[in-house]
C-alpha positions as CSV (number, residue, x, y, z in Angstrom):
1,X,0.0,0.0,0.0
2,X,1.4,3.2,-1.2
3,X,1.1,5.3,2.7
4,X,0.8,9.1,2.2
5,X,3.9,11.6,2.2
6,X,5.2,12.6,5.5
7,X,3.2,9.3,7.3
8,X,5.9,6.5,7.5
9,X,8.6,8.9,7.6
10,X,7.0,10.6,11.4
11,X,6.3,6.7,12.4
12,X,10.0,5.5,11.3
13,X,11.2,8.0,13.9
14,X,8.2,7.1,16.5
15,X,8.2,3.1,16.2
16,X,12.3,2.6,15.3
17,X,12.7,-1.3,15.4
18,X,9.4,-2.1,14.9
19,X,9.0,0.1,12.3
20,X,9.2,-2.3,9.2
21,X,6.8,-4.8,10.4
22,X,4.3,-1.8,11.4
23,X,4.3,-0.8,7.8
24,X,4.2,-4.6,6.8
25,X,0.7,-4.7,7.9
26,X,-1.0,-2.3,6.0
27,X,-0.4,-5.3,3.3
28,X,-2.5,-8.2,5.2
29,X,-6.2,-9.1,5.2
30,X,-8.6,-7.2,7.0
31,X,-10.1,-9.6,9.7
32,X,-13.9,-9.2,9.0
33,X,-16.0,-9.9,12.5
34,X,-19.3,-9.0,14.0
35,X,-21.1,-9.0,17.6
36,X,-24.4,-11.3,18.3
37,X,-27.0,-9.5,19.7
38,X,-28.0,-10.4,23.7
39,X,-31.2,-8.3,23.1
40,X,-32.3,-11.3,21.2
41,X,-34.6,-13.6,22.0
42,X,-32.8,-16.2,19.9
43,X,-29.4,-16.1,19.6
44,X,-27.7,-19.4,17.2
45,X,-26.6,-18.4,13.9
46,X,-28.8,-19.1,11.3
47,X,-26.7,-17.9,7.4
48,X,-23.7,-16.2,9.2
49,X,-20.1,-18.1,9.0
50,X,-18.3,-18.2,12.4
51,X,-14.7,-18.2,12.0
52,X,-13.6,-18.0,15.6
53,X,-14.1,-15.3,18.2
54,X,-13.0,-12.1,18.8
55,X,-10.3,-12.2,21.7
56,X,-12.1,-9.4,23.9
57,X,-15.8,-9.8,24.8
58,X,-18.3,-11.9,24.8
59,X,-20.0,-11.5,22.0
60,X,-17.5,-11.0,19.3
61,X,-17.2,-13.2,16.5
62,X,-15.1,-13.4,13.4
63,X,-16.7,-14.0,10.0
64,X,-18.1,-11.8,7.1
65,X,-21.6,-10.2,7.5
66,X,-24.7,-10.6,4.2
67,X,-26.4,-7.2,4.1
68,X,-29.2,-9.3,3.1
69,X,-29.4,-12.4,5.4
70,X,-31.5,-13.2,7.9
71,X,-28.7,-12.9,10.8
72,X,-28.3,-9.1,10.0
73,X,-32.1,-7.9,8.6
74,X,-33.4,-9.5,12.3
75,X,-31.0,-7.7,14.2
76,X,-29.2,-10.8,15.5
77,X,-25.9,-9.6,14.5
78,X,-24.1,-6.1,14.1
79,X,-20.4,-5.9,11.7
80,X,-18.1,-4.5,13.3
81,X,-14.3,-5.1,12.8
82,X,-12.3,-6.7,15.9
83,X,-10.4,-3.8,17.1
84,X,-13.8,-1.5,17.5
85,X,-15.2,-3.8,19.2
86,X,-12.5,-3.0,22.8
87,X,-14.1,0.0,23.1
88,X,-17.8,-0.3,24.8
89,X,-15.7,-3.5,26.3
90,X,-13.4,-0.7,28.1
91,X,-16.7,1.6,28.9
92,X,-18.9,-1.1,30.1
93,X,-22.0,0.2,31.1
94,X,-24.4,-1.3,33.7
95,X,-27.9,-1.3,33.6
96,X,-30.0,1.3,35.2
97,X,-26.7,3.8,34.5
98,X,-27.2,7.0,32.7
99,X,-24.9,6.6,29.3
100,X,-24.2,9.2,26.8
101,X,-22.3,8.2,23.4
102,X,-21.4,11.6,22.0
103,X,-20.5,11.1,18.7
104,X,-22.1,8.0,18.1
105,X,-22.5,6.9,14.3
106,X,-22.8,4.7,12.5
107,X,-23.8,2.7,16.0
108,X,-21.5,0.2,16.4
109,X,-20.3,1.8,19.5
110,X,-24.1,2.3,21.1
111,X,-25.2,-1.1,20.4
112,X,-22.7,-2.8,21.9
113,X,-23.3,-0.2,25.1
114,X,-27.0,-1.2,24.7
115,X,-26.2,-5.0,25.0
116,X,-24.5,-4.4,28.3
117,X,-27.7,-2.2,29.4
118,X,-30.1,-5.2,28.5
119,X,-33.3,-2.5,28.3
120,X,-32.3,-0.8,31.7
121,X,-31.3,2.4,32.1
122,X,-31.0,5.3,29.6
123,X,-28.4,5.6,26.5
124,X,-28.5,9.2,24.7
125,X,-27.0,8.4,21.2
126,X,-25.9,11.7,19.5
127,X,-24.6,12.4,16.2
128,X,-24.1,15.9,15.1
129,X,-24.5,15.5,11.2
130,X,-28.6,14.8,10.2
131,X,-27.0,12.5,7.6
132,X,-25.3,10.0,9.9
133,X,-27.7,10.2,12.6
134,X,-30.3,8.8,9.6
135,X,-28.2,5.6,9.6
136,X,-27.7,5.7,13.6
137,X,-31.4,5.6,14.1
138,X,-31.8,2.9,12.0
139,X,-29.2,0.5,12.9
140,X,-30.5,1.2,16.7
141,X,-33.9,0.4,15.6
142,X,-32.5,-2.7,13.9
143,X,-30.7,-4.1,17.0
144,X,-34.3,-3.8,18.7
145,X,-32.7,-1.7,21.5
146,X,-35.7,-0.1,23.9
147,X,-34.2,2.4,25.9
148,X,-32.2,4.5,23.7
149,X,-32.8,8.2,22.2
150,X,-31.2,9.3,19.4
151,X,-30.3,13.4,19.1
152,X,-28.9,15.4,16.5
153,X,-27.2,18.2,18.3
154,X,-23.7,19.5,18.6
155,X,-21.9,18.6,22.0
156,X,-22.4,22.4,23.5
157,X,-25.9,21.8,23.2
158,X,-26.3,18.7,24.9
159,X,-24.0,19.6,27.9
160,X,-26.5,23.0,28.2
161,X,-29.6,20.8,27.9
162,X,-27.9,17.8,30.8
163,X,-25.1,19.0,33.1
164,X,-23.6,17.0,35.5
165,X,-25.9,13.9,34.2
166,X,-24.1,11.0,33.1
167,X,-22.5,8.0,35.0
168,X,-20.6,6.6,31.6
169,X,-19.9,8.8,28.5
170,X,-18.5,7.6,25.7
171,X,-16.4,9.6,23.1
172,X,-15.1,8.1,19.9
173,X,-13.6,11.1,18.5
174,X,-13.8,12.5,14.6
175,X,-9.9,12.0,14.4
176,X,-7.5,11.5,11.4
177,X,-8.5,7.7,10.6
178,X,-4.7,6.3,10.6
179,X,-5.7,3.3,11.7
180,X,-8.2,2.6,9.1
181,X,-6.0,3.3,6.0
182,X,-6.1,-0.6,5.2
183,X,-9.1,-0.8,5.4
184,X,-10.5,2.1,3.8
185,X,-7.6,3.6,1.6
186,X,-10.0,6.3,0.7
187,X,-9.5,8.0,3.9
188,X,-5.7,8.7,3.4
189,X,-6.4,11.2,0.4
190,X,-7.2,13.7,3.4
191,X,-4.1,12.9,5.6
192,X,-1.5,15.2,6.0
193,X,1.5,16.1,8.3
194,X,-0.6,18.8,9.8
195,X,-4.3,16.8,10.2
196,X,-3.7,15.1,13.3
197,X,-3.1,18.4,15.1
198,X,-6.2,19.9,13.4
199,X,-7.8,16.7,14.9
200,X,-6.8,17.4,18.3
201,X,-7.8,21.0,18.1
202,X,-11.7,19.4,17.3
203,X,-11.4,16.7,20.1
204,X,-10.2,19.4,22.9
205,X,-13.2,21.3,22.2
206,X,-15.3,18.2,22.0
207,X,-13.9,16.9,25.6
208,X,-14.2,20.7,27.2
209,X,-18.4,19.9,26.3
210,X,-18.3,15.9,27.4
211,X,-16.9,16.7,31.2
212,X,-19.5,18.9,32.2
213,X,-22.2,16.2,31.6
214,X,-20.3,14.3,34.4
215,X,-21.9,13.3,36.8
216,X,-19.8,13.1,40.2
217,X,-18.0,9.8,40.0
218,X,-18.4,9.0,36.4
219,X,-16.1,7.5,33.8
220,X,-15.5,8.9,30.5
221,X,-14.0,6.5,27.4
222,X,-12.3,8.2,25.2
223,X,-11.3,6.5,21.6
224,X,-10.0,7.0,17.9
225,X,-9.0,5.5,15.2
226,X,-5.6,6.6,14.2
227,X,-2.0,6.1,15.9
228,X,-1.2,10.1,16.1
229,X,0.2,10.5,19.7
230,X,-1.2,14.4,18.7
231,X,-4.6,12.5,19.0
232,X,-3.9,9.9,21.5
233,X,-1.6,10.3,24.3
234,X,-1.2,13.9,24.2
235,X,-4.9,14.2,24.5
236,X,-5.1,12.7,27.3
237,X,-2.2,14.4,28.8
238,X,-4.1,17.7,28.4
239,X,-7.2,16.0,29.9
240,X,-5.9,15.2,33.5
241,X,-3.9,18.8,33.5
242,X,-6.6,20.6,32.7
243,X,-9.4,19.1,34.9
244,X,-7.2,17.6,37.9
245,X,-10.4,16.1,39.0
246,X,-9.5,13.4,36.3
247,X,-7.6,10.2,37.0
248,X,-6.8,7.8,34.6
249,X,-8.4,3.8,35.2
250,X,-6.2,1.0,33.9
251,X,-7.5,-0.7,31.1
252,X,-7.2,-4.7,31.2
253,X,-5.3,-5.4,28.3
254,X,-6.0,-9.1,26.3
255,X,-2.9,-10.3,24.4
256,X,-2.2,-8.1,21.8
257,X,-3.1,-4.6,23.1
258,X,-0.4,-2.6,24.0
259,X,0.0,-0.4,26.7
260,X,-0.1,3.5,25.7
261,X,3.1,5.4,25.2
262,X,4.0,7.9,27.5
263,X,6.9,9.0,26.0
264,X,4.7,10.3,22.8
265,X,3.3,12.8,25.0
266,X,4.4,14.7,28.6
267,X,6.1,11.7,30.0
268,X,3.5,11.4,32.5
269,X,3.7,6.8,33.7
270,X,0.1,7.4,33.9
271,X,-0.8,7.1,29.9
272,X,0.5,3.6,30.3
273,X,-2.9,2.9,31.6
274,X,-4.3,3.8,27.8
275,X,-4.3,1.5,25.2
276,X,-3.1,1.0,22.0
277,X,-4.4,-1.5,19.5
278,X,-1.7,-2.4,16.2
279,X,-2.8,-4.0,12.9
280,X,1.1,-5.6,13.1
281,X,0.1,-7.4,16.8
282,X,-3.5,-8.3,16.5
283,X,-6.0,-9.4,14.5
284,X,-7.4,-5.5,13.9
285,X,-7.2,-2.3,12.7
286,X,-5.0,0.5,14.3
287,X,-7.3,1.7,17.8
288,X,-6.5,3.8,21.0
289,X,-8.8,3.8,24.2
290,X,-8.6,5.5,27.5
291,X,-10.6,5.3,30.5
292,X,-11.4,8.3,33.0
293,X,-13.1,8.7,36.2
294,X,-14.5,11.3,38.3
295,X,-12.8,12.1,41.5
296,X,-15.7,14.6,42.4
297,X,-18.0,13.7,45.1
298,X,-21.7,14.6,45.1
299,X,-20.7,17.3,47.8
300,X,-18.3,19.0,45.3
301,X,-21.6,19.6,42.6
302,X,-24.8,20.5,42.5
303,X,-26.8,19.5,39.9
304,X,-30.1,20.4,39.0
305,X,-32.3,17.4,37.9
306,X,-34.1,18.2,34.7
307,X,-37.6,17.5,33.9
308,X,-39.2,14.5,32.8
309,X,-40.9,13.9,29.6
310,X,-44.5,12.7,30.7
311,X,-47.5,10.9,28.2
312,X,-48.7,13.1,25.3
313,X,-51.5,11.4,24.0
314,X,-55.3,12.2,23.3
315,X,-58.4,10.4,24.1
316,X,-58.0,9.0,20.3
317,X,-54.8,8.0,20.1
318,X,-54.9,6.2,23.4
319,X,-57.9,4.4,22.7
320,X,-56.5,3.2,19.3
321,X,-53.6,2.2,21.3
322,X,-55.1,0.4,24.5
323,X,-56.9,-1.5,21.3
324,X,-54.2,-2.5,19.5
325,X,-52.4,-3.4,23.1
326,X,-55.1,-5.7,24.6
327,X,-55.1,-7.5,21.2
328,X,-51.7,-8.3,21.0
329,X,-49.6,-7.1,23.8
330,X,-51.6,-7.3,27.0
331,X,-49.0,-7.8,29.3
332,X,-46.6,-4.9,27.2
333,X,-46.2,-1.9,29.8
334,X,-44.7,0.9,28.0
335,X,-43.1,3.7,30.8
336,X,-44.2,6.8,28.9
337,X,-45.9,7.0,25.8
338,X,-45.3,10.7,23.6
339,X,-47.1,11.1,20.4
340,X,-44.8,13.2,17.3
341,X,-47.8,13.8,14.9
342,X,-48.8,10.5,13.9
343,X,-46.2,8.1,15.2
344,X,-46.7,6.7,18.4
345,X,-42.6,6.1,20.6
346,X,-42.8,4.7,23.9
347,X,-40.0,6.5,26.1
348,X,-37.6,4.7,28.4
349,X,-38.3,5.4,32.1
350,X,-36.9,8.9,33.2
351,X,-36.3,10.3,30.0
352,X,-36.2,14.2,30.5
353,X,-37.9,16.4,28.8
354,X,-36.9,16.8,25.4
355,X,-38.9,19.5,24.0
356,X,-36.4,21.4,23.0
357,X,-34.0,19.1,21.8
358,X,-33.8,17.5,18.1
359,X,-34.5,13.8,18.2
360,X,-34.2,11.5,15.6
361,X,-35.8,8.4,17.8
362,X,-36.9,8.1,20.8
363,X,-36.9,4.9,22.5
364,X,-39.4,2.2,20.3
365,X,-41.4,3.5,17.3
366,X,-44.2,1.5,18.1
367,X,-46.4,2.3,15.1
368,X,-48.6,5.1,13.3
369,X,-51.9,6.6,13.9
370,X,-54.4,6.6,10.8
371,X,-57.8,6.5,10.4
372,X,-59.5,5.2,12.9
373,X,-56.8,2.3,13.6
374,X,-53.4,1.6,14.7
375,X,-50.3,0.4,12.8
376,X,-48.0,-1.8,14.5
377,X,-44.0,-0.5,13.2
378,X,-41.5,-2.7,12.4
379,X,-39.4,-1.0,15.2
380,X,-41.8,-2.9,17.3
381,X,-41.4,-6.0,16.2
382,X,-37.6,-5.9,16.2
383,X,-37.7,-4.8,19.5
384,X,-40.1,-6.6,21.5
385,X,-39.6,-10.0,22.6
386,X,-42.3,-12.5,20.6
387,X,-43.1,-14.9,23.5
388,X,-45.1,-10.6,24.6
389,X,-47.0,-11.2,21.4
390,X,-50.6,-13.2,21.3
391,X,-50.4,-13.7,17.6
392,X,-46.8,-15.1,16.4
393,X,-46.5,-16.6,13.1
394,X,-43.4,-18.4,11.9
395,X,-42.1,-17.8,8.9
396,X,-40.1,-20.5,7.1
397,X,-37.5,-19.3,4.0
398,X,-39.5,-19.7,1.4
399,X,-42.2,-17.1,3.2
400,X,-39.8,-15.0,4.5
401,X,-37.9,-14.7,1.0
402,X,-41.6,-13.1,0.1
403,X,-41.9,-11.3,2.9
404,X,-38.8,-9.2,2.6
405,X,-39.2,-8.5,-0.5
406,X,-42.5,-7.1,-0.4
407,X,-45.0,-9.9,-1.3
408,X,-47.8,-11.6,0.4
409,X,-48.5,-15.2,0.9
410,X,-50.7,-18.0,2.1
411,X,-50.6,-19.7,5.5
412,X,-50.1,-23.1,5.1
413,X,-52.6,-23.9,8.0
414,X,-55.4,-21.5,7.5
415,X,-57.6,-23.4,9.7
416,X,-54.8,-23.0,12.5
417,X,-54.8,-19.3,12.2
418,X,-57.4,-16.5,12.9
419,X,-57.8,-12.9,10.8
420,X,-55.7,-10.1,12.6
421,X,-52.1,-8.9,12.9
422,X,-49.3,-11.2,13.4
423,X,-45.7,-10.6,14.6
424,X,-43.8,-12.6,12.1
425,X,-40.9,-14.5,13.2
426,X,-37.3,-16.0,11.2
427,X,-34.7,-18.5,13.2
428,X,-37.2,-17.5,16.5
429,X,-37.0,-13.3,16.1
430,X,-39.2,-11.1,14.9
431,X,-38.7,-9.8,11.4
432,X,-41.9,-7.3,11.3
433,X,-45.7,-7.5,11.0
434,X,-48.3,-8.8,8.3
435,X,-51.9,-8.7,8.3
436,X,-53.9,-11.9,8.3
437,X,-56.9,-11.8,6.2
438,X,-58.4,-15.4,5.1
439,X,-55.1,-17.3,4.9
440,X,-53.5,-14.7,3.4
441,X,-50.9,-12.4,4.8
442,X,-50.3,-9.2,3.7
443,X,-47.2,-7.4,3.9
444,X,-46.2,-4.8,5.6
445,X,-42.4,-5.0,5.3
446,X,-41.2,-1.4,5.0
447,X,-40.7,-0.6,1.0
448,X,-37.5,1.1,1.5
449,X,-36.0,-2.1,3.1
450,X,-37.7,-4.4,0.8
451,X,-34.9,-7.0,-1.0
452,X,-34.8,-9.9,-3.5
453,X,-33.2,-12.9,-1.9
454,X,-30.3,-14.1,-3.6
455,X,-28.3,-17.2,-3.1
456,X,-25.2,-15.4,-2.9
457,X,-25.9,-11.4,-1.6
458,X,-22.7,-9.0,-1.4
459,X,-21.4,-9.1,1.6
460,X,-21.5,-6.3,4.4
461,X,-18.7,-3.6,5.2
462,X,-17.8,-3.9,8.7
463,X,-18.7,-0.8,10.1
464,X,-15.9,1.8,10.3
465,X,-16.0,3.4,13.8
């Protein structure tokens, strides 16, 4: 691979002796790999290839991901490359905790965070360009995760709108992309000598923002995607000198990882703690992660608690809705349910009041409004678990080939089945809704996700960040 100007000469003089087989690497395979979903209700393979597991986390696997198969258009699986995949491991969320992810798309980072939440608690998933935060919502939506909200705000906003908030926040900063070069060549045509520190520049300002939503005691991760000490070390360096409140947590470190380099920044033994992550030691693209934590008590802030976004809904909409419940969701107990025109979200417990804040989803789309009935989403049925559901149909590959691609069918049984909405179901997870009406099921697959089935589909990127 032909490296921009000025790159392997400044990591010659950085990496000395292991300089040549640094530079080997951007010449070897990308590892392909991808995350099961715990969310899940069933969770074997059903047309995914597992080459091995990822050597960090539970739930990473090796193998190359089909846009189009059933393993990815359920939700049950999520591409992401191996070395991505340390950094919600580092954060590790709990669930009930408060969690912000402040620059979070594509949403490889938030739904891994959301699979250690398992439905508890709140995630805030930001993106600050509408674009990206289109393709955030939807791979959130896809995973079936319930208690996230997707904003489109820049981080200023956010830390006005929730000060002192969060228990885990979660940065994986716009940086220079160094480590992804192999994988994506296309990001080297907008490297140069002087990009990492224009990088930098971006992620102080983005960190000044992402502390004051700390609550006392809180961790902060902090991660890129490039090897630029500028970027890495000596970001962090500025981080615990200007806000002594910071310490530094050691990161466990699986075979492979590399401690951070100190000596690329103020000296300070501490950065030791960070991590590094090199295509020419593991089975990954190039990564750095730190790990930060609050030495505030609650006595050393005060924090006002914001307001809490309550049920919106008219006489008419909540009638359609109690309808549509007791018919095929009786025991389903949404926390709060907010109308936006027409579509019908059902909010995670103590969400605050977000009136005044751009969101792009908030918790579960359950469905639409229209005249004089309810329509169940497909957000819904990705989400929800089906044994919740009284109607459940199973599709089998044939059906579900028709399904996806926008066509009805006929039960086999129709004696079996009664008229009336079903949650359809592939390899035991929900795959949307169709409509029962005499043994036939109509479809109500979304159009713009509507595909023809192929024996061989094109394969998946792994996601980038």
């Amino acid at each position: 691979m032909k490296l921009p100007a000025g790159f392997e000469e400044k990591y010659r003089a950085l990496l000395g002796d292991e300089a040549d087989a640094f530079m080997a690497s951007f010449d070897k395979p990308v590892v392909k790999a991808y995350r099961v979903n715990p969310l899940k209700a069933q969770q074997t393979l059903y047309d995914t290839p597992d080459d091995g597991r990822v050597p960090w986390g539970q739930w990473g696997h090796v193998g190359t991901v089909s846009g189009h198969s059933v393993d990815h258009t359920t939700g049950l699986i999520y591409s992401q490359e191996p070395s991505a995949q340390l950094v919600a491991e580092v954060a590790h969320p709990n669930p009930g905790e408060r969690v912000l992810d402040l620059a979070a798309a594509p949403g490889g980072k938030s739904t891994h965070l959301a699979s250690f939440m398992n439905g508890e608690g709140l995630l805030i998933s930001n993106e600050i360009f509408r674009k990206r935060a289109t393709v955030l919502s939807e791979n959130i939506e896809r995973f079936g995760v319930q208690n996230a909200i997707v904003t489109n705000h820049a981080p200023q906003d956010l830390s006005k709108w929730l000060p002192g908030y969060f228990d885990k926040i979660i940065l994986d900063a716009p940086c220079s992309g160094e480590g992804m070069f192999r994988k994506d060549p296309g990001a080297m045509q907008y490297w140069d000598v002087d990009y990492p520190a224009k990088c930098a520049a971006l992620q102080r300002e983005i960190l000044t923002e992402a502390v004051k939503m700390m609550k006392p005691g809180a961790e902060l991760t902090y991660s890129t995607c490039t090897f630029a000490p500028e970027e890495d070390e000596q970001i962090i360096a500025w981080l615990i000198d200007t806000y002594p409140w910071l310490e530094i947590v050691p990161i466990d470190k699986p075979a492979g990882v590399d401690d951070g380099r100190p000596e690329w920044a103020d000296g300070n033994p501490e950065l030791a703690k960070t991590a590094r992550l090199f295509p020419n030691h593991l089975d990954g693209e190039g990564h750095f992660v730190a790990k930060l934590r609050s030495k505030l008590t609650d006595e050393d802030v005060t924090a006002k608690a914001p307001k809490l976004a309550t049920t919106n809904l008219n006489k008419e909409q909540s009638a359609l809705w109690a309808a549509f419940q007791k018919d095929m969701l009786p025991d389903y107990q949404p926390a709060v349910l907010q109308a936006f025109g027409e579509q019908l979200y059902a909010l995670p417990a103590g969400t605050p009041d977000m009136k005044r804040v751009q969101v792009m989803r908030a918790g579960v789309h359950l469905g639409t409004f229209k005249k004089n009935r309810f329509e169940p989403s497909l957000s819904l049925a990705l989400a929800v678990q089906p044994t919740e559901f009284t109607r459940v149909y199973a599709t089998n590959d044939e059906e579900w080939a028709k399904y996806v691609h926008g066509d009805t069918f006929f039960v086999a049984d129709r004696a079996a089945y009664a008229n009336g909405w079903y949650l359809l179901t592939m390899n035991g997870n929900g795959t949307g809704f169709g409509k029962l009406v005499d043994g036939q099921m109509k479809n109500f697959y979304p159009k713009g996700l509507r595909f023809q089935v192929r024996e061989q589909p094109t394969a998946l990127e792994d996601e980038m960040y």
